[in-house]
Each structure stands twice: as C-alpha cells, then as structure tokens.
N, C-alpha and C positions, 0 to 999 in steps of 0.2 A: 542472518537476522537474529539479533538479540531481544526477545521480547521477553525477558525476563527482567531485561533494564526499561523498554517500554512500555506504554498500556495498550490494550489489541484495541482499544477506542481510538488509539492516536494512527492507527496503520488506516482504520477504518476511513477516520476525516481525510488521513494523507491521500487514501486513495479514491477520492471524490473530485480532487486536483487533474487526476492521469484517466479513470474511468466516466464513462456515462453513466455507470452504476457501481456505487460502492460497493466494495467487498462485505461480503453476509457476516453475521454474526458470530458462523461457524468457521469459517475463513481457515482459522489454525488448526479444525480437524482433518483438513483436506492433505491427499499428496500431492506433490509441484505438480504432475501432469494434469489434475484436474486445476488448480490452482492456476497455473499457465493455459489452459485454455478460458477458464473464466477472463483471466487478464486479456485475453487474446482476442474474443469476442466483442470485449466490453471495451476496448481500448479508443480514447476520445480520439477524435480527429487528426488532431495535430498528427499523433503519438501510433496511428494505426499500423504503419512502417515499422517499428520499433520491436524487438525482440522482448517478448513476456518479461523473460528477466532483468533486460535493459530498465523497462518501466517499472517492476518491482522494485529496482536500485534506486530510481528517485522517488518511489513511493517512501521506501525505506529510512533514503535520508531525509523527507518530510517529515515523515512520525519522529526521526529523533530532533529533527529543529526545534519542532511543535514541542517536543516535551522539555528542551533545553531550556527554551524559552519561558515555558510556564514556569521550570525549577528557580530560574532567574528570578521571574515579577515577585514568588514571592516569598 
C-alpha cells in the first residue's frame, strides 16, 4: 500500500464497499494482525470467505481508482 500517493480518507470510503464497518480513523497506526482481524470480523457478506488480505487488495485498488478519478475531474 502506497498511502503516500493516496489519502487515508480514500482507503477509509474504499473500505465501506468490502466492510460492514469502515475502517477507524486510526487504521494506519495498527499492525496487519490487528488490521487483519478488524478486516476479518467486519468483512461484508459477500466477501466473508475471503482472506483479510484478499479484501485489503480490492480495498486497495478502490482507494486508488477513487483518487485517479478525482485527479482526472479535475
């Protein structure tokens, strides 16, 4: 994860798509294992099957669509 080129706002929206409950505030203070369990708990229906990190990766590539796309409009 590059969230130097992202904003932690954009990881946050992305993961409201894959979670019941988006990712907190703090999100980027966390290590993967509490990070992977939050994702692991909170993981929406579909996507409950899914390995933390699986869901992480399309959270991932959301936050960078979401920000391509903004850089695009304007």
């Amino acid at each position: 994860m590059t969230t130097s080129e992202y904003l932690k706002s954009d990881f946050i929206f992305a993961s409201k798509t894959f979670l019941c409950k988006e990712l907190p505030n703090d999100y980027d203070q966390w290590d993967d294992k509490k990070l992977d369990e939050f994702i692991k708990v909170n993981a929406w229906q579909p996507f409950e099957n899914h390995a933390p990190s699986d869901i992480w990766d399309n959270i991932d590539a959301l936050a960078e669509d979401v920000r391509n796309y903004i850089k695009e409009e304007n």
